[in-house]
C-alpha positions in Angstrom: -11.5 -12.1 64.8 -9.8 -10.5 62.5 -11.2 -6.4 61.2 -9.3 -7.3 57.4 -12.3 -7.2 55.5 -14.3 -5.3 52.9 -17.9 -4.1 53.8 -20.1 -2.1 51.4 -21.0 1.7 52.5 -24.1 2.1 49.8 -26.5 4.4 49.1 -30.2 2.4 49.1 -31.8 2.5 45.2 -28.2 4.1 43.8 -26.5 0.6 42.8 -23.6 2.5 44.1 -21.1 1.8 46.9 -17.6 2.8 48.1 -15.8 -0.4 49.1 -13.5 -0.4 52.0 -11.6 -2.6 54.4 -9.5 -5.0 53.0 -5.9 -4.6 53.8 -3.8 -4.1 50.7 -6.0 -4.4 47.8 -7.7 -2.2 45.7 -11.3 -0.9 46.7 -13.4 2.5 47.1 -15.9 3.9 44.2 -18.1 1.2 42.3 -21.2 2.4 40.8 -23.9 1.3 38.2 -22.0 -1.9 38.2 -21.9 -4.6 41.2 -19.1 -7.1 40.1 -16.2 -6.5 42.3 -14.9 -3.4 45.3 -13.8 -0.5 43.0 -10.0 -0.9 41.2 -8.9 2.1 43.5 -6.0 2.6 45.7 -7.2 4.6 48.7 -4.9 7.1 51.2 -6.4 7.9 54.9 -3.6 8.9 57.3 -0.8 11.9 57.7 2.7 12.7 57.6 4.3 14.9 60.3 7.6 15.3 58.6 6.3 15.2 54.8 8.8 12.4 54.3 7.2 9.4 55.5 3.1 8.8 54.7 1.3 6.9 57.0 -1.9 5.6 55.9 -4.4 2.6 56.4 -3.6 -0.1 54.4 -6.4 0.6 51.8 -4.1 0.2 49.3 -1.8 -2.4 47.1 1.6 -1.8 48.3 3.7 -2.1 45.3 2.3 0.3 42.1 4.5 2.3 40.2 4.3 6.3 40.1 2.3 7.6 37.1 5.2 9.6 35.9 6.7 6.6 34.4 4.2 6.8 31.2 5.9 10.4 30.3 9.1 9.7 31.0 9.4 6.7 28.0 12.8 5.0 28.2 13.8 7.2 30.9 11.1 6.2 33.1 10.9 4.0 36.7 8.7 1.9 38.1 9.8 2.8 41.6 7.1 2.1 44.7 6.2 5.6 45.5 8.4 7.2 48.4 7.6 6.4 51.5 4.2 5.1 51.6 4.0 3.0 54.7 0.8 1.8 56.2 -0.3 1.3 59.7 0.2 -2.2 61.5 -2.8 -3.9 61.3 -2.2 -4.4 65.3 -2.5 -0.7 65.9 -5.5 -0.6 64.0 -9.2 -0.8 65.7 -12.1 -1.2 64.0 -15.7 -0.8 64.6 -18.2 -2.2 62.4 -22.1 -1.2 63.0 -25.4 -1.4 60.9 -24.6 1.8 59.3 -21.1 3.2 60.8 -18.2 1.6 60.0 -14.8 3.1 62.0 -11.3 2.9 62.0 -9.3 4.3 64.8 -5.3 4.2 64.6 -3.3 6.9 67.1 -3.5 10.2 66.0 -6.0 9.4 63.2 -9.9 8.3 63.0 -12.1 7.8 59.7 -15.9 6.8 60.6 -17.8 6.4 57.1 -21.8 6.6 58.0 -24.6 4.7 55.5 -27.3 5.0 57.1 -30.6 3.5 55.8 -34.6 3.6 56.4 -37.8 3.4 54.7 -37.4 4.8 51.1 -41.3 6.4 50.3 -43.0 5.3 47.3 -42.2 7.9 44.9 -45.7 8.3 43.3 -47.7 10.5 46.5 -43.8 11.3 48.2 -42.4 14.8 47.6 -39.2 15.7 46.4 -37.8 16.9 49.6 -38.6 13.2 51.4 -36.9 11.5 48.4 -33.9 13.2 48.5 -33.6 12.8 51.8 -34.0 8.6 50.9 -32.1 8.3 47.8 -28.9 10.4 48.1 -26.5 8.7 46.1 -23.4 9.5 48.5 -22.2 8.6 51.9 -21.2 10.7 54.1 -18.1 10.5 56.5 -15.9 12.1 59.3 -12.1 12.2 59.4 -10.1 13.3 62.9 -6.8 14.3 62.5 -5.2 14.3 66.4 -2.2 16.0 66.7 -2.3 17.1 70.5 0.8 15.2 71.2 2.7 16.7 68.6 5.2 18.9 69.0 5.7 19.9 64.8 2.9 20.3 62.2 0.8 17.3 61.0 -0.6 16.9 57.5 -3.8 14.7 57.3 -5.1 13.1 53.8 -7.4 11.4 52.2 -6.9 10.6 48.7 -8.1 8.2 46.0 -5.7 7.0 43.3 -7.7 6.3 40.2 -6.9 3.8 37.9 -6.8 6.3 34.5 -6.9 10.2 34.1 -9.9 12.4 34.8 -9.8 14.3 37.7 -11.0 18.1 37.7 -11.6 20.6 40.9 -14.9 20.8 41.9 -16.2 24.6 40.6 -17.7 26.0 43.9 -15.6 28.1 46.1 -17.7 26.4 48.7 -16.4 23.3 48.7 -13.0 21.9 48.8 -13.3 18.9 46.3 -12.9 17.1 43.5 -14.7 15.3 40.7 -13.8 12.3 38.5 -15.1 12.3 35.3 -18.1 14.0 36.2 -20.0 11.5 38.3 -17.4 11.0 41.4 -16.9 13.3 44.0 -14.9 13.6 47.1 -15.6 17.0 49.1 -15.4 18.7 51.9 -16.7 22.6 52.9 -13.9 24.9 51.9 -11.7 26.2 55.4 -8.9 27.7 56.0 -5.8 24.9 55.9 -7.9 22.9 53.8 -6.6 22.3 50.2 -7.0 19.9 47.1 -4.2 17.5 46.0 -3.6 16.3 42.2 -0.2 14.6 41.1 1.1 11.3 40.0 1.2 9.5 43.4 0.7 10.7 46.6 4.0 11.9 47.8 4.2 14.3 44.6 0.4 15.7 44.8 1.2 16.5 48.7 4.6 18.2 47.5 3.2 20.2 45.1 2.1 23.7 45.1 -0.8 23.4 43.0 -3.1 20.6 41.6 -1.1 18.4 39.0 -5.1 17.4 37.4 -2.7 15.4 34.4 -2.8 12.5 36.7 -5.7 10.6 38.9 -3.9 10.6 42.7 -6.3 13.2 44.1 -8.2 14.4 47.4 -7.6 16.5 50.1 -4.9 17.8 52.1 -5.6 19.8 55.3 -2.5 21.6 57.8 -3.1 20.3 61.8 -0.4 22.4 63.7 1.4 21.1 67.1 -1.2 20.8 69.8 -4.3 20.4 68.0 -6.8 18.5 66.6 -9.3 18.4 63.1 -12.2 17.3 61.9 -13.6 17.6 58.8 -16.8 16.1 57.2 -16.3 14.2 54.0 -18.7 13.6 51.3 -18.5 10.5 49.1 -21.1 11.2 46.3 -22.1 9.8 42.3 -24.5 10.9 40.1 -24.9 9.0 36.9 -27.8 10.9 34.5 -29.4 9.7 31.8 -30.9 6.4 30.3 -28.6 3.2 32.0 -30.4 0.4 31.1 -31.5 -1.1 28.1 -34.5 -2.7 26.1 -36.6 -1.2 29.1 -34.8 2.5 29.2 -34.8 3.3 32.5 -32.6 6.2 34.5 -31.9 6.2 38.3 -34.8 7.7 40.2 -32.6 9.8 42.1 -32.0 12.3 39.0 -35.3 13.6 39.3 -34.5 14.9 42.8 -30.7 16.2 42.6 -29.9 18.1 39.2 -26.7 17.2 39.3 -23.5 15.8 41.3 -22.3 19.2 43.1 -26.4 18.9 44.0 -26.0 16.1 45.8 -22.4 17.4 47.3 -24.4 20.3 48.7 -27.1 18.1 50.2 -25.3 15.3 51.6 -23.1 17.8 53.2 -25.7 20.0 54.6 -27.5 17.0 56.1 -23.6 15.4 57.4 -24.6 15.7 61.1 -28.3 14.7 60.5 -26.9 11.6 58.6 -24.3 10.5 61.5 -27.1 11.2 64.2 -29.2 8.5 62.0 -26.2 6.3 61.6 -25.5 5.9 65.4 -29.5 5.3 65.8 -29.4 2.5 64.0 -25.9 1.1 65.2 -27.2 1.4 69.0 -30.7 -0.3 67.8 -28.6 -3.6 66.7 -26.8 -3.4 69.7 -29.4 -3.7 71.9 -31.3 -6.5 70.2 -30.7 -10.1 72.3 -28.6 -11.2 69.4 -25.0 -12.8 70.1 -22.1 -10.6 68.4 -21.7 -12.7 65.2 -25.6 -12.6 64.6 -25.1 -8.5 64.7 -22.0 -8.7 62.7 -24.0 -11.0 60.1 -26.8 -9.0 60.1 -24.8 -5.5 59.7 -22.5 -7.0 56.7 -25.1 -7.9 54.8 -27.5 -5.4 55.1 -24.6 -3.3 53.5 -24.6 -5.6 51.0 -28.2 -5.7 50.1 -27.8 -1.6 49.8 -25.3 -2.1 47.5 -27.1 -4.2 44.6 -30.0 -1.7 45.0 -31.4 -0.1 42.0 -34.6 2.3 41.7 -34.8 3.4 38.3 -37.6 5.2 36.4 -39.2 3.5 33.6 -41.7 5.1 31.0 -42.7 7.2 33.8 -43.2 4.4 36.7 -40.7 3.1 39.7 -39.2 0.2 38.8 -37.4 -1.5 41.9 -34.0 -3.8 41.1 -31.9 -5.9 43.5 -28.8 -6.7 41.3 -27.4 -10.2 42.1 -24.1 -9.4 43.4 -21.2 -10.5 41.3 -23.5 -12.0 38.7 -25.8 -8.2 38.0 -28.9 -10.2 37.2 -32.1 -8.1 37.5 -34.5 -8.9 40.2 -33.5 -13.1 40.8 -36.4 -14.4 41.6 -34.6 -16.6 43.6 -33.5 -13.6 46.0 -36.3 -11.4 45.3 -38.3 -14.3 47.8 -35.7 -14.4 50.3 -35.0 -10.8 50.3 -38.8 -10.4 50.9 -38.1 -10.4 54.4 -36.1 -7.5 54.7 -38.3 -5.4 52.5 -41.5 -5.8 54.3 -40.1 -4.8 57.5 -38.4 -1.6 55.6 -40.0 -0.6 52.0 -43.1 -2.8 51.6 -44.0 -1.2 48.3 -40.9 -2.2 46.7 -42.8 -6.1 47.0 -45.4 -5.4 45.4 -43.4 -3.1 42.9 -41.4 -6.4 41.9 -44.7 -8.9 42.1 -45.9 -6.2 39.5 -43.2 -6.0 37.1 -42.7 -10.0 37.0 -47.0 -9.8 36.1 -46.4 -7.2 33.5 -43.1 -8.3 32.0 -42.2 -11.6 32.7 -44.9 -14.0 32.8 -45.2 -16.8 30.4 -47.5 -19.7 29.9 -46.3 -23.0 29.6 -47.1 -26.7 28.4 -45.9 -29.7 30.5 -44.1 -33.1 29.8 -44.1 -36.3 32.2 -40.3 -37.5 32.7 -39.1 -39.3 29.7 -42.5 -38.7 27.7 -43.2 -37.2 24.5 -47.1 -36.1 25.3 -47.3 -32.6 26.4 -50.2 -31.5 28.9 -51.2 -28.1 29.0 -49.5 -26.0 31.5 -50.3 -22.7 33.4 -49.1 -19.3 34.5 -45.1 -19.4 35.9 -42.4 -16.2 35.9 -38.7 -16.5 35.0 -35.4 -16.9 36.5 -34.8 -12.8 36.4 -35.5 -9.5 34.3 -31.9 -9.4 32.5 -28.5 -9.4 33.4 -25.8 -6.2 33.3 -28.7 -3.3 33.1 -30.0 -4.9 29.9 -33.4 -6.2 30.1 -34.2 -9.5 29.3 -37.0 -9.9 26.4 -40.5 -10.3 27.9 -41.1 -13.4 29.3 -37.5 -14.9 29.1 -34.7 -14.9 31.4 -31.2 -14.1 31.2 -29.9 -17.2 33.0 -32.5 -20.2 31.8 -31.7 -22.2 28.7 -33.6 -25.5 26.8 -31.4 -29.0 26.7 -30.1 -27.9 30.1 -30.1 -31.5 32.6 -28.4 -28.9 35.3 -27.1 -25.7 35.9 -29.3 -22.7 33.6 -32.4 -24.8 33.1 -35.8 -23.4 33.6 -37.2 -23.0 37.4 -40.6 -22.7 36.0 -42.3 -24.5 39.4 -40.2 -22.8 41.9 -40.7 -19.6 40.3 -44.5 -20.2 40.4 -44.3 -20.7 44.3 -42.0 -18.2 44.4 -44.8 -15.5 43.2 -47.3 -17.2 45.1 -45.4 -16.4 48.6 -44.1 -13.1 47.9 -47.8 -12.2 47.2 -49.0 -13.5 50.2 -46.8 -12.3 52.7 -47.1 -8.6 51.1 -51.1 -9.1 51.0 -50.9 -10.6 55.2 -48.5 -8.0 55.7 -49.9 -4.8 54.4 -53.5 -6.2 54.1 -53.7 -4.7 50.6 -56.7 -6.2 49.5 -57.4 -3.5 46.8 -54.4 -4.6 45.2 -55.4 -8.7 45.9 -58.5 -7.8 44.4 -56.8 -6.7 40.8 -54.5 -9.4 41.1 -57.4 -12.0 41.6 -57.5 -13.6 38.2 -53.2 -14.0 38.9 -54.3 -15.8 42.0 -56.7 -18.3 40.6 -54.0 -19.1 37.5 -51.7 -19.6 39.6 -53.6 -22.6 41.5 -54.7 -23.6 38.1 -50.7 -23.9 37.0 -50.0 -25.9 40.6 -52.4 -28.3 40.0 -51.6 -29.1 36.7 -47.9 -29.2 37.2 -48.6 -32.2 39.9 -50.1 -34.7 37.9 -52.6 -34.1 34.1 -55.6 -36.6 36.3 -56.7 -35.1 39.1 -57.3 -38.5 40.5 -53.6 -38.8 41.3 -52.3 -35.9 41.9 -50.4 -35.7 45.8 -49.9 -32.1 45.8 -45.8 -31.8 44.8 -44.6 -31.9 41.4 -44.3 -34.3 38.9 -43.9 -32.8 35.3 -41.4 -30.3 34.0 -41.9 -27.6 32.0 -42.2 -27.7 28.0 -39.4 -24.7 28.4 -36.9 -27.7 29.9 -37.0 -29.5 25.9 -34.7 -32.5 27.1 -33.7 -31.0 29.8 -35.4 -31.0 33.4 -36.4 -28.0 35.9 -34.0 -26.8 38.8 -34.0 -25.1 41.9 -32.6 -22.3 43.3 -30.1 -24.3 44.2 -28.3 -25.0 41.0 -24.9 -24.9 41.8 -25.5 -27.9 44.5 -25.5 -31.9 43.5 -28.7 -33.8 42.7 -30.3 -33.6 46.5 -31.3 -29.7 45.8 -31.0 -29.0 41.9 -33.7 -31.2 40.9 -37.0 -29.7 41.3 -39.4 -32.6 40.3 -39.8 -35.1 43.4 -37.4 -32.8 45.5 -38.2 -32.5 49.4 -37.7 -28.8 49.3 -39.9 -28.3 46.2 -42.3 -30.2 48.0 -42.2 -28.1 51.2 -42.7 -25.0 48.9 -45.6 -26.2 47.3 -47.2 -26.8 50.2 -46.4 -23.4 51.4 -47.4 -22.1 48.7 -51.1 -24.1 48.5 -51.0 -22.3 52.1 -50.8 -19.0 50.8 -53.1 -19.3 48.0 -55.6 -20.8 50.7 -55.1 -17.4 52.5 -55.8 -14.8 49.5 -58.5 -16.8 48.1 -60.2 -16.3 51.2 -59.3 -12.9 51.7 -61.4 -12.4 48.2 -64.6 -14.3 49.7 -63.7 -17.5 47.8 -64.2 -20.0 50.4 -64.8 -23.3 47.7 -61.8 -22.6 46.2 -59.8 -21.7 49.2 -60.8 -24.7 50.6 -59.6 -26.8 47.6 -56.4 -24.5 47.8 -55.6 -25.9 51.7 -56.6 -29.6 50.3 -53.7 -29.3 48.2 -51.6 -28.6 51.2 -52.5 -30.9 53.0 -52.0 -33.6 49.8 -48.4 -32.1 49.8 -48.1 -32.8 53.8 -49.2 -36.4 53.6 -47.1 -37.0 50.4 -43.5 -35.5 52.5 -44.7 -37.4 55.9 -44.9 -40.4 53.8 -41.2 -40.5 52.8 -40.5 -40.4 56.2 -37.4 -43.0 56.3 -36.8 -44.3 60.0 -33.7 -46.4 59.2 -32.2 -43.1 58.5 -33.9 -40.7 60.6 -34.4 -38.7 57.9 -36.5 -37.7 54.6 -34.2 -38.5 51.9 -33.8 -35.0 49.7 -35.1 -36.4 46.1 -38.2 -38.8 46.0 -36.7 -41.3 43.9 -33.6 -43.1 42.5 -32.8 -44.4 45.6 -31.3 -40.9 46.8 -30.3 -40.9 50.7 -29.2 -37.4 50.7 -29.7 -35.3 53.7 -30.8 -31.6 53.4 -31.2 -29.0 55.6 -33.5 -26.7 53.5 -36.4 -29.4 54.3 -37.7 -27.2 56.7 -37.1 -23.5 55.1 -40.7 -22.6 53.7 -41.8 -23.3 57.4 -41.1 -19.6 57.5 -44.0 -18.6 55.4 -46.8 -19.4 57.5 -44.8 -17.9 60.4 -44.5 -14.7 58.8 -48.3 -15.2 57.8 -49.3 -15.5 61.8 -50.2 -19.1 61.2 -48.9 -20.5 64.4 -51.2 -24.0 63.6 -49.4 -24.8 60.1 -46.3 -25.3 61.7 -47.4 -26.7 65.3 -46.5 -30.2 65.7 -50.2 -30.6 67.3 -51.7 -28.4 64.7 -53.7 -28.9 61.6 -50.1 -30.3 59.5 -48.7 -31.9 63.1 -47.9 -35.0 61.2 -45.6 -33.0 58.9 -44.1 -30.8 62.0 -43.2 -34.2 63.8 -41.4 -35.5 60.6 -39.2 -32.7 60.1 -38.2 -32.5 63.5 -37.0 -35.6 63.8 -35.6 -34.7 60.3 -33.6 -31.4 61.4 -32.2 -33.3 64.5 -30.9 -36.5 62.5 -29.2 -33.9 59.8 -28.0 -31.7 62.4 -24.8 -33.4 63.0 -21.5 -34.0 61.9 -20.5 -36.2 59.2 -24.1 -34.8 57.6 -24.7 -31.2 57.8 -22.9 -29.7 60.5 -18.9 -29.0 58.9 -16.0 -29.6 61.3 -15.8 -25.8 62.6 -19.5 -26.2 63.6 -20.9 -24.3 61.0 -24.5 -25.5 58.7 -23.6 -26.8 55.4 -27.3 -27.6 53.2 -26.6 -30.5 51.8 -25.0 -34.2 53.4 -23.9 -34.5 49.6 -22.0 -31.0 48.9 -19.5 -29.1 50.3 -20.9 -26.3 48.9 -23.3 -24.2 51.4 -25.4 -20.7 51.0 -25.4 -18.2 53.8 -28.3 -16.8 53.5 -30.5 -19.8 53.5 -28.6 -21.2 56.4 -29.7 -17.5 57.8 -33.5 -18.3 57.2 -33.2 -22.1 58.5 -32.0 -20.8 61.2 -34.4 -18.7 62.0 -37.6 -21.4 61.6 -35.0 -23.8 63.6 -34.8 -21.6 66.2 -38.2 -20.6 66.4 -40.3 -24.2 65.1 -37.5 -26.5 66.8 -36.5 -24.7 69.3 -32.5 -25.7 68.3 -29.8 -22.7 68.8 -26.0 -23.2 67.7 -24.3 -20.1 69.3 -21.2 -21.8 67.9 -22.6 -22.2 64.1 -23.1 -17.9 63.9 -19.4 -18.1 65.1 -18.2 -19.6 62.6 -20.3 -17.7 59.4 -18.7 -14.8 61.2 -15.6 -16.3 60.6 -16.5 -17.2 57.0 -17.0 -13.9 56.5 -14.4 -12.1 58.0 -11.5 -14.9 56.8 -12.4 -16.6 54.1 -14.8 -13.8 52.3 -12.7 -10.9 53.5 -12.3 -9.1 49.8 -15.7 -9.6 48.7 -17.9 -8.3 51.6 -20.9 -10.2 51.9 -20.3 -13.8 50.0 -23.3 -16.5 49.5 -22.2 -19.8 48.2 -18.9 -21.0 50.5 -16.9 -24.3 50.3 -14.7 -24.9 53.4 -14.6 -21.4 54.7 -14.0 -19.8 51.1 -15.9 -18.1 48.4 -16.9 -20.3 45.7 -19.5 -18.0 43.8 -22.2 -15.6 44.6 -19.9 -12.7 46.3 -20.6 -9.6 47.1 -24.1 -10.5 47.1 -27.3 -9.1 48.7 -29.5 -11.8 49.7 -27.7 -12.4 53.1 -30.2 -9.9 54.9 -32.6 -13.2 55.4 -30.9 -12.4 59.1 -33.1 -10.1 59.7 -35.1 -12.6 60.7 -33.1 -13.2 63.6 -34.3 -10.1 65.0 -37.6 -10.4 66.7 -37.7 -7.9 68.5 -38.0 -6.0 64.9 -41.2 -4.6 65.8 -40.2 -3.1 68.9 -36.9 -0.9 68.9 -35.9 -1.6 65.4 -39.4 -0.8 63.8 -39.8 1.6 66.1 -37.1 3.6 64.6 -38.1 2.8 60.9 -41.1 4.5 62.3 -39.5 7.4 63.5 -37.6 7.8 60.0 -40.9 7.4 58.1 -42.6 10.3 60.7 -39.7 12.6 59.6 -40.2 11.8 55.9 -43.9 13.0 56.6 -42.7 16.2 58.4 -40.8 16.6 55.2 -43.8 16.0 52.7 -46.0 18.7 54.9 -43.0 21.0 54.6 
């Protein structure tokens, strides 16, 4: 397939990235804001006769020289001279969890992001956390001019779209900074020189730094018959308060004091960095994944790095996921998806985010019956997100939910509810925390309090789904977290896959209540379950093989999310809940039969092969394909080699710009790019706790070497 596509290199809490792969467009810096790859043209190659520059085509090939500004009616908007990139043939590229490398003859660029388990900052020392949270990335650049029989000049330069380029002030570094929180550096050597000018032929030609204009990098002299390599730097540093109504700064400025601090580090720590980066390249090789599962995996890992945000509020962590394109704070949406990857990486961060939503953006609602005017009382829920752009949201309120709303931006309130629920229980099952269960017990019990109530106001007939929407709605009805699609997953009341996460969720409550010695409770807890199984069985339709998505209207909508929160009880070690001979077999049987009437085209298999949600929409998500997937590989026993093929493709083709896109129509973004959530893949690799959490161990054992030294 094709290597012309962008991929994040991030730095894990920094909401920073430098963008790169995309032929021809604009990419590189984008930091403390996730909307789009950076509006930078970038310059990696040489020139061996100072005439012609050869670089990778990380740049737009037609922008005019910034001369033309000065020069007023005497100006031109000429291409600069000679700028000619590499054929894309003659271009290799290699693509790994944390390397990514481009190889063209006589010139290599590797750019390393390597990532582990970040320690919770409250006992860690500063050393461990600087180590963690480096807001850079490192790289390597290989000039090769064995073969040559004249000198070569190698580059690597950044043209910035406005003024505000300065030399870095340390003779130790060769370097530059862009408006004080970029820099690009590399340790000062002999041959070795920074470049400043209008475009890149002139900074090249010119005897010293032109710092009036924004083409700048570095320059370094390779004579006939050898080779260089230089380590490159990649760093940010943004102080200060950057978001608002909560003030929070980036946790990373109380461990670097400021951005030639992180220079120095990142660089001292370069071949440390690249040894971690191939680690955790060879460890995704070796898992029994086929090559587009590793692809998937690696691309959005990056991804997830990118959106990351740990910031420091009145004192206290406070973990963010931004939501790609969209910079909402902590979706809730994602946050429970995302789950999967955090508890194998930075468990804390979970219960960090379960916190906040607790402290900040809880709210208690009343309920209304559809089409009535009596309102019930309601119960504990959370909201959509925490704010949008690094403003917080006020307390208790969303930036994305609205009253009046029969679609698109109306409340969630019941899938946010389950939402908590299972984020809880997984981190409780996975890190059996139960001091913190323990001061979160009266959450718990509200929380079953706010599920029952949200079924039905008489007990007497309730079935264990929902039934009433939220007071929040007005005229309006809940959602889903799948907003964007038709009827058969936006509707939350009577929905199949509401109905599968509430019995997931009755699971999990089950679980904590008898983690606190509740048995009578916990007990009422798995009744509601098993209400919510008979109640899905029940719709059961054997004319069309399937359980229609929406319990009413005479909806015959097929969905492949049915079986989704199956993964819940298999992250939980509950083999029985999701055995079709165990406890809930009836349910099992159903959505088997379910999964393999779907599974087929014409219904929710698209002509190239790959998943598509709903029999109704066009529009499909990657990452929850990702997690169905997963519980269809492992429940079903059902593997599409040739699906993972073509997501790859998806990806690669139809995505290429945007790195990591969620929501695709035929092929091709149609909204949520450049988004984190695709890391539900990591699901896909069982063998986590063997080599893969073996060498999260061995990072977390050197962040301990580093707190007892």
């Amino acid at each position: 397939m094709t290597i012309n596509y962008n991929a994040h290199h991030a730095a894990p809490g920094a909401y920073g990235t430098f963008t790169l792969g995309h032929f021809h467009t604009r990419g590189g810096f984008g930091v403390n804001d996730g909307r789009a790859p950076g509006n930078q043209h970038v310059y990696a190659g040489y020139t061996r006769d100072g005439a012609t520059l050869q670089c990778l085509p990380f740049f737009e090939p037609e922008h005019a020289s910034a001369t033309a500004a000065f020069l007023g009616e005497h100006g031109t908007a000429e291409v600069p001279r000679k700028l000619q990139a590499f054929a894309e043939a003659d271009i290799q590229r290699k693509l790994g969890w944390a390397a990514d490398e481009w190889t063209v003859p006589g010139f290599r660029l590797r750019i390393d992001s390597p990532f582990g388990p970040i320690p919770e900052p409250a006992p860690a020392t500063v050393e461990a956390l600087r180590r963690s949270l480096l807001p850079a990335v490192t790289a390597e650049i290989e000039w090769d001019n064995s073969d040559g029989t004249t000198e070569m000049t190698g580059f690597f330069a950044i043209h910035f779209a406005k003024a505000g380029v300065n030399l870095l002030s340390d003779d130790s570094l060769t370097g530059l900074e862009f408006t004080g929180s970029l820099g690009v550096a590399t340790p000062a050597s002999a041959g070795v020189r920074v470049i400043v000018g209008p475009d890149l032929h002139e900074a090249l030609a010119a005897r010293v730094p032109h710092v009036l204009f924004s083409t700048a990098g570095i320059a370094v002299l390779v004579p006939a018959g050898e080779k260089r390599t230089l380590p490159l730097v990649l760093s940010w540093f943004v102080p200060g308060i950057v978001t608002g109504r909560l003030e929070g700064s980036y946790y990373y400025t109380r461990c670097f004091a400021s951005l030639l601090d992180v220079t120095h580090y990142a660089l001292t720590h370069h071949a440390e960095r690249a040894r971690w980066a191939r680690e955790l390249d060879n460890a995704l090789e070796a898992a029994p994944l086929n090559p587009s599962q590793r692809f998937l995996i690696a691309h959005s890992t990056r991804s997830y790095y990118g959106s990351s945000q740990l910031l420091e509020v009145a004192g206290e962590p406070f973990w963010i996921v931004n939501e790609g394109e969209y910079c909402m704070m902590n979706t809730f949406d994602l946050s429970v998806d995302q789950l999967f990857f955090e508890m194998r990486t930075n468990p804390w961060v979970v219960r960090n985010i379960l916190d906040s939503f607790v402290r900040h953006y809880s709210y208690v609602d009343e309920l209304r019956e559809p089409a009535g005017e009596n309102l019930f009382p309601g119960g504990i829920s959370f909201t959509h997100d925490m704010g949008v752009l690094n403003r917080f949201s006020p307390h208790g309120h969303s930036s994305y939910e609205m009253p009046d709303k029969p679609g698109c931006f109306s409340y969630m309130t019941q899938e946010q509810l389950c939402n908590w629920i299972l984020c809880a229980t997984t981190y409780v099952e996975g890190e059996d925390d139960d001091a913190w269960l323990r001061q979160n017990e009266y959450v718990v019990r509200a929380c079953l309090e706010s599920m029952r109530r949200r079924d039905h106001p008489d007990p007497a007939q309730r079935n264990g789904i929902m039934g009433l929407d939220s007071s929040r709605c007005v005229s309006g009805q809940e959602i889903t977290t799948y907003d964007s699609l038709d009827a058969s997953l936006g509707q939350a009341r009577n929905n199949l896959y509401v109905a599968v996460k509430c019995w997931a969720s009755y699971l999990g409550l089950a679980r904590m209540l008898h983690r606190l010695g509740d048995h009578a409770t916990g007990d009422q807890a798995e009744a509601g379950a098993g209400l919510a199984a008979q109640s899905i069985t029940a719709k059961f339709d054997p004319a069309l093989g399937f359980i229609p998505a929406v319990f009413e209207g005479a909806n015959q909508s097929a969905i492949i999310p049915a079986i989704e929160c199956l993964v819940f009880p298999l992250e939980w070690g509950d083999a029985d809940a999701v055995s079709s001979s165990g406890r809930f077999g009836s349910l099992i049987q159903a959505l088997e039969r379910h999964l393999g009437t779907v599974l087929r085209p014409g219904l929710c298999l698209c002509d190239d092969g790959g998943w598509k949600l709903s029999s109704t929409s066009r529009n499909t998500w990657m990452s929850k394909i990702a997690l169905c997937q997963h519980v269809a590989r492992i429940v079903f026993h059902v593997d599409q080699p040739e699906a993972d093929a073509a997501h790859e493709k998806w990806q690669k083709e139809g995505c290429g710009y945007w790195a990591f896109c969620d929501q695709i129509i035929d092929g091709k973004p149609v909204g949520s790019k450049y988004y984190p959530r695709g890391v539900t893949s990591i699901l896909w690799m069982e063998n986590f706790s063997c080599k893969v959490l073996g060498l999260i161990t061995l990072q977390v054992r050197r962040l301990r070497v580093l707190e007892t030294t």
